[in-house]
N, C-alpha and C positions, 0 to 999 in steps of 0.2 A: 504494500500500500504506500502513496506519497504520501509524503511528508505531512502532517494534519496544520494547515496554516489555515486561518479565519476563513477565510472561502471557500477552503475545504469542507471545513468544519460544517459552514453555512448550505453546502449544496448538497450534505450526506443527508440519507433516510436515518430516519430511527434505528435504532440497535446501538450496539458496544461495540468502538472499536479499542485498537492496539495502537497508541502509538508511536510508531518508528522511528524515535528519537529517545525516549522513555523508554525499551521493551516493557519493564514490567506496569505500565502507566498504560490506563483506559479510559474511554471520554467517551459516557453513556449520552447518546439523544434522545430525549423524547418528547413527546404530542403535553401538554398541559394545559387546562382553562383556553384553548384557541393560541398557545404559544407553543416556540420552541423553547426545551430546557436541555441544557448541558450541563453534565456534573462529570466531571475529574474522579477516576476511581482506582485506587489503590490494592491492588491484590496480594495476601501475605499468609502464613499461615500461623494459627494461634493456637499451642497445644494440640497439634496436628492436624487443625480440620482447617479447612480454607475459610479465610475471608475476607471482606473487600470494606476499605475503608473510603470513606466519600469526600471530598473534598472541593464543597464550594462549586463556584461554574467557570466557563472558560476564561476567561477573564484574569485568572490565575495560573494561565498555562506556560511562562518562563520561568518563573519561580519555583511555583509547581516540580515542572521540569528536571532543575537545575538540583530541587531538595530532592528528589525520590534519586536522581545518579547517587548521590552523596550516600544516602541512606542503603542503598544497595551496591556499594561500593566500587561506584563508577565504570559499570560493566557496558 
């Protein structure tokens, strides 16, 4: 998949993507009250089971970005 910039973001359907600058970083889309919403999603596992922590909407996505490399040790 390219690179997830604003326009990107902007012209995707619904669902969850990956992406490819984060691997482990995800940017769920969805339908709301007649809007679109974007939330930032974090997948990690806690005591063995998976799960996904949510972070705010796109708006946050250099930041974002730059803390989850860090946090995952710049892979």
């Amino acid at each position: 998949m390219p690179r997830l910039t604003d326009s990107r973001v902007q012209s995707l359907p619904s669902g969850e993507y990956t992406d490819p600058v984060a691997k482990d970083l995800q940017i769920c889309i969805r339908e709301a009250r007649g809007r679109r919403v974007h939330s930032w999603l974090l997948p990690y596992k806690w005591q063995g089971a998976p799960v996904r922590i949510k972070r705010g909407d796109k708006t946050l996505s250099l930041a974002l970005r730059l803390r989850t490399r860090s946090l995952r040790g710049n892979r």
